[in-house]
Backbone as a ProteinNet text record, in pm:
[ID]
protein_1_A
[PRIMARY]
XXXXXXXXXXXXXXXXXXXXXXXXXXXXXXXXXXXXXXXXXXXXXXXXXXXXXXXXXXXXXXXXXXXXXXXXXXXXXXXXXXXXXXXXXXXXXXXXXXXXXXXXXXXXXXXXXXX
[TERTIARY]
1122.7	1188.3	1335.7	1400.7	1598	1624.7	1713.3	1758.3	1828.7	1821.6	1841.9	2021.7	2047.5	2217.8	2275.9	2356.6	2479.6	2504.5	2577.5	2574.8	2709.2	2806.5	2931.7	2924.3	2950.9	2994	3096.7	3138.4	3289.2	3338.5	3298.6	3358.7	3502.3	3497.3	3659.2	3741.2	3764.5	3809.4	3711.8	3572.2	3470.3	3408.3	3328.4	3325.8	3205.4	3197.6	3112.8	2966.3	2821.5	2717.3	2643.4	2629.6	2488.4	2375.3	2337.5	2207.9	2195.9	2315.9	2332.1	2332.3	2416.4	2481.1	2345.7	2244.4	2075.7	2020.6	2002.4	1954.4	1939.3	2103.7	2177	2148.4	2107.9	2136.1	1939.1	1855.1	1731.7	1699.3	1757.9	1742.7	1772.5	1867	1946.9	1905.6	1813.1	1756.7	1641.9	1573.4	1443	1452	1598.9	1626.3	1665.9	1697.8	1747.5	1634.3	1487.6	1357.9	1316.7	1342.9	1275.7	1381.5	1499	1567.9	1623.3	1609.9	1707.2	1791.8	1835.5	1975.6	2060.5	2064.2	2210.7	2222.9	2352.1	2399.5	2499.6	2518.5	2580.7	2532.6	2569.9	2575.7	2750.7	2796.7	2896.9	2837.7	2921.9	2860.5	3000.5	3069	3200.3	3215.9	3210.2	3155.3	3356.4	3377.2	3435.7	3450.6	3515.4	3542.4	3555.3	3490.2	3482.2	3495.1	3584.3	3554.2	3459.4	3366.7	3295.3	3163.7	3179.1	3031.1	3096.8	3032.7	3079	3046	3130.8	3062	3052.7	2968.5	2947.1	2972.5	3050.8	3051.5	2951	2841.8	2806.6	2812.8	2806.9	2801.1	2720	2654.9	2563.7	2624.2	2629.7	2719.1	2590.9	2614.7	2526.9	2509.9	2423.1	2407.4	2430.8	2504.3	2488.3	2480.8	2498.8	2455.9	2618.1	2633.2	2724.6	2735.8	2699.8	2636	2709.5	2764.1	2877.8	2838.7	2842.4	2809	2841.4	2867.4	2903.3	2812.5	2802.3	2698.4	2780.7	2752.4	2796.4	2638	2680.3	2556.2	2646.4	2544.3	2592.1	2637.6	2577.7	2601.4	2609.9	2625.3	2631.9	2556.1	2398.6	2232.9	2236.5	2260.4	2185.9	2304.4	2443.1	2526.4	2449.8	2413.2	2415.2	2266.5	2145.7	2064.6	2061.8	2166.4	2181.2	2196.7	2294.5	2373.3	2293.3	2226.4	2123.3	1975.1	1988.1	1873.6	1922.3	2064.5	2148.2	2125.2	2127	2149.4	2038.6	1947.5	1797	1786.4	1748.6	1755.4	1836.8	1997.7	2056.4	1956.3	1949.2	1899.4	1750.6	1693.9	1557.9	1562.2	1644.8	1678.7	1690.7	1841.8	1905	1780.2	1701.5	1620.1	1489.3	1444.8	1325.3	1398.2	1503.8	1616.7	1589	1623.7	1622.2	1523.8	1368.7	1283.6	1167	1216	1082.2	1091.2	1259.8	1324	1283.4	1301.1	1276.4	1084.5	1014.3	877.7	822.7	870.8	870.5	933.6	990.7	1058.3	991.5	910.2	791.7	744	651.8	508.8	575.3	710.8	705.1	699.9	703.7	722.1	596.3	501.2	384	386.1	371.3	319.8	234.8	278.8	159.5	48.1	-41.6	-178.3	-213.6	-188.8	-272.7	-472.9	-472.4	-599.5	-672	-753	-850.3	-958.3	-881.3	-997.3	-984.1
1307.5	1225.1	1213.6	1203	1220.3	1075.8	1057.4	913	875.5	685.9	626.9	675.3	675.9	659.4	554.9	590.6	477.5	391.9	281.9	166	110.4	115	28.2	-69.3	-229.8	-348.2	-420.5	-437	-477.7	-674.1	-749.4	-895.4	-933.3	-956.4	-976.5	-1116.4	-1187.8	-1338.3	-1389.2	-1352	-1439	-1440.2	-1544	-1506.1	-1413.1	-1379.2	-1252.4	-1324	-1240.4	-1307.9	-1157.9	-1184.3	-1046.1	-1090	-1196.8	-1190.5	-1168	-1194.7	-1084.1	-918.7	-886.6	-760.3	-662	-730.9	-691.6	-619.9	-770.2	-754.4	-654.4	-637.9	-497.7	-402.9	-344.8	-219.5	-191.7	-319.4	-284	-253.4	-300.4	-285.8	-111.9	-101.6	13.4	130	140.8	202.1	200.2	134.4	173.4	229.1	213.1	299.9	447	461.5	575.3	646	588.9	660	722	636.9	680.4	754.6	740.3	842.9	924.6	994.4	1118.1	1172.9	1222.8	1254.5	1140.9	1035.5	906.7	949.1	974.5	988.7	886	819.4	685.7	518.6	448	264.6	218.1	158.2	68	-13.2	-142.9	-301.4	-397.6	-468.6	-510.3	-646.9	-749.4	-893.6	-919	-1050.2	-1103.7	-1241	-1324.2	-1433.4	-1424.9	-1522	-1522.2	-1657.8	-1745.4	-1912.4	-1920.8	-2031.8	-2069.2	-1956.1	-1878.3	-1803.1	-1670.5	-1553.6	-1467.8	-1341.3	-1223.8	-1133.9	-1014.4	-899.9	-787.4	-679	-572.8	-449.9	-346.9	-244.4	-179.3	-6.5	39.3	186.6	295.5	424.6	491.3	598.1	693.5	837.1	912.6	1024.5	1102.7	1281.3	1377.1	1515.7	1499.2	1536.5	1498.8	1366.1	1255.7	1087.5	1020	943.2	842.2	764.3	669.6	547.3	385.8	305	196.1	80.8	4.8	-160	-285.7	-410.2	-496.8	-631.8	-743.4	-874.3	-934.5	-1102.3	-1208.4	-1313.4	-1417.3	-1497.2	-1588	-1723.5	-1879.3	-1786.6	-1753.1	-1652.4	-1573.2	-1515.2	-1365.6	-1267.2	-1385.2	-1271.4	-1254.7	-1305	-1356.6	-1263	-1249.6	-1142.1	-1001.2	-1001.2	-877.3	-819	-896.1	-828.1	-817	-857.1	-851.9	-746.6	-694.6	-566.9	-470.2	-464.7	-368.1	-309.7	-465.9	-459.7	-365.9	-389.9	-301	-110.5	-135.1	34.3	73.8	12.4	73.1	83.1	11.8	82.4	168	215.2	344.8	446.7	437.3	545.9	568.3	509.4	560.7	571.6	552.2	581.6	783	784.4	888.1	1014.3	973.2	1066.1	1081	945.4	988	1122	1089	1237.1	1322.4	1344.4	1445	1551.7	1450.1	1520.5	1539.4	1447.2	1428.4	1496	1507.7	1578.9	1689.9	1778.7	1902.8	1920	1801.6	1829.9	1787.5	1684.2	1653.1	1759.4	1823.6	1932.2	2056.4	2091.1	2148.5	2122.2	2033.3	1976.8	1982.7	1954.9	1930.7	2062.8	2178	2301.2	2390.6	2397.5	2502.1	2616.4	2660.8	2812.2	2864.7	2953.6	2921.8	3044.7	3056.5	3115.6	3172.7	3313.4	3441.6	3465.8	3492.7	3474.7	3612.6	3582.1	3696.4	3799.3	3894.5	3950	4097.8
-2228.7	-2129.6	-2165.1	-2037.3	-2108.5	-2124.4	-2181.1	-2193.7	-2069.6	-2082.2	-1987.3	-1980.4	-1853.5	-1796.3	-1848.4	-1863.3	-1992.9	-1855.7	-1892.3	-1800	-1799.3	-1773.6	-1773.5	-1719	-1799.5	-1726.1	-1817.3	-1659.8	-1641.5	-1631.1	-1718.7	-1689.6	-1657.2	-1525.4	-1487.2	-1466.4	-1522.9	-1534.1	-1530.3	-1587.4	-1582.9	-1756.3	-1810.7	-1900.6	-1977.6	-2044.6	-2112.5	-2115.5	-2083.3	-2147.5	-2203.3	-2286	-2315.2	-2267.5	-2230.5	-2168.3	-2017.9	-1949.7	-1833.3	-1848.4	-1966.9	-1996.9	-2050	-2093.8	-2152.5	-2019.3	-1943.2	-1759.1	-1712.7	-1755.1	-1664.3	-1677.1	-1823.4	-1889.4	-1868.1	-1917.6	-1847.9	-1729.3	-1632	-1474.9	-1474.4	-1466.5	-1490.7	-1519.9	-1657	-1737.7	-1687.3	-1574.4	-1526.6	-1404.4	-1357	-1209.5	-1247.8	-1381.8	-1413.7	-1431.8	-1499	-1523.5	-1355.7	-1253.3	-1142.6	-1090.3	-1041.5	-1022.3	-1105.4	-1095.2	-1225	-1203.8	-1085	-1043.5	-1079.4	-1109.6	-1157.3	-1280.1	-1328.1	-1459.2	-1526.7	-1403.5	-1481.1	-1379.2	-1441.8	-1400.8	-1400.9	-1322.2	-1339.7	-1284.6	-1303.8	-1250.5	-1303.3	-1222.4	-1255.8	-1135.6	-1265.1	-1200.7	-1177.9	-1071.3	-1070.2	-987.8	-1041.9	-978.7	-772.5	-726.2	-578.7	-575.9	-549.8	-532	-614.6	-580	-649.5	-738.5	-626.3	-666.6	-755.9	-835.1	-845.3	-757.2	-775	-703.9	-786	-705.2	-833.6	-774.6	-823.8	-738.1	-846.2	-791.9	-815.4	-790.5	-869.7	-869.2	-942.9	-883.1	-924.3	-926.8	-1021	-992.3	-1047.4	-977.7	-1046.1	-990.7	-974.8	-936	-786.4	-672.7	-535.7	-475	-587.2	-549.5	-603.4	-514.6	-489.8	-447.6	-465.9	-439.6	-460.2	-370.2	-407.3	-326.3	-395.8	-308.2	-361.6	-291.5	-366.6	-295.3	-394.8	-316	-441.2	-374.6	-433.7	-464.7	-541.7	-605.6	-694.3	-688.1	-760.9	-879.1	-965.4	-1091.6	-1106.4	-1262	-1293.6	-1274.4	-1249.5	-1312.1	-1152.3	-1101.6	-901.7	-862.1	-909.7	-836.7	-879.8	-988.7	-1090.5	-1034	-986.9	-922.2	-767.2	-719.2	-533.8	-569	-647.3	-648.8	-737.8	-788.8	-833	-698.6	-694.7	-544	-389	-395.2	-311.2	-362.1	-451.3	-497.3	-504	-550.2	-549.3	-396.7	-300.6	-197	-117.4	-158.9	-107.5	-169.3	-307.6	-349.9	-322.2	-298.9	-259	-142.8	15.9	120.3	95.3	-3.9	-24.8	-85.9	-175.9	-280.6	-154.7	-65.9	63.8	127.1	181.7	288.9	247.9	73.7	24	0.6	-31.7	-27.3	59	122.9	241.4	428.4	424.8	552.8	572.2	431.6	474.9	501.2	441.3	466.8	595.2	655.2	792.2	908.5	881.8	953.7	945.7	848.9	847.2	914.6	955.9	973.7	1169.9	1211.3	1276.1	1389.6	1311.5	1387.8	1286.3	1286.6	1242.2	1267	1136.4	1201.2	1331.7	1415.8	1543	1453.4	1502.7	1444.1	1537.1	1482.8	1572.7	1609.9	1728.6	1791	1743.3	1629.1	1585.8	1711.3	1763.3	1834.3	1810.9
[MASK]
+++++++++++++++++++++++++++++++++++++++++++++++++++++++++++++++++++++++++++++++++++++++++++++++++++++++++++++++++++

């Protein structure tokens, strides 16, 4: 099995927690087991008024992937925005592999009449 995608996070006038920064790198590291085309994580919190917000990013073989959500906190920004990317990418990786099988199915071989 390859190792998990390295993870960049980014605290921006907010202050540091590793027990967000853990979260992250687990979340991360289990989206990286199911998708395998991502070769990297960014995640880069910052101050929003009261709440913070998080921008996320997935890079990877053909995948590019960018989104951002806000939350009271760091953990509640930090999984909107994980929760955001997991579904581009499993949108993106269904297209990928399931289009061309539906596009099959949708035109058959026609079948010659044995006589």
């Amino acid at each position: 099995m390859a190792s998990a995608p390295p993870v960049v996070i980014h605290f921006k006038d907010v202050p540091n927690s590793e027990k967000v920064r853990d979260a992250m790198e687990t979340r991360c590291a289990h989206l990286g087991s199911e998708f395998h085309e991502v070769t990297r994580f960014e995640i880069s919190f910052s101050p929003l008024g009261a709440e913070v917000e998080a921008h996320g990013h997935a890079i990877g073989k053909n995948t590019n992937v960018a989104t951002s959500a806000s939350g009271k906190n760091l953990r509640a920004a930090g999984d909107l925005v994980l929760e955001k990317i997991e579904r581009q990418l499993r949108k993106m990786h269904d297209k990928r592999i399931f289009a061309p099988r539906r596009e099959a199915q949708r035109h058959p071989p026609k079948r010659e009449n044995p006589e």
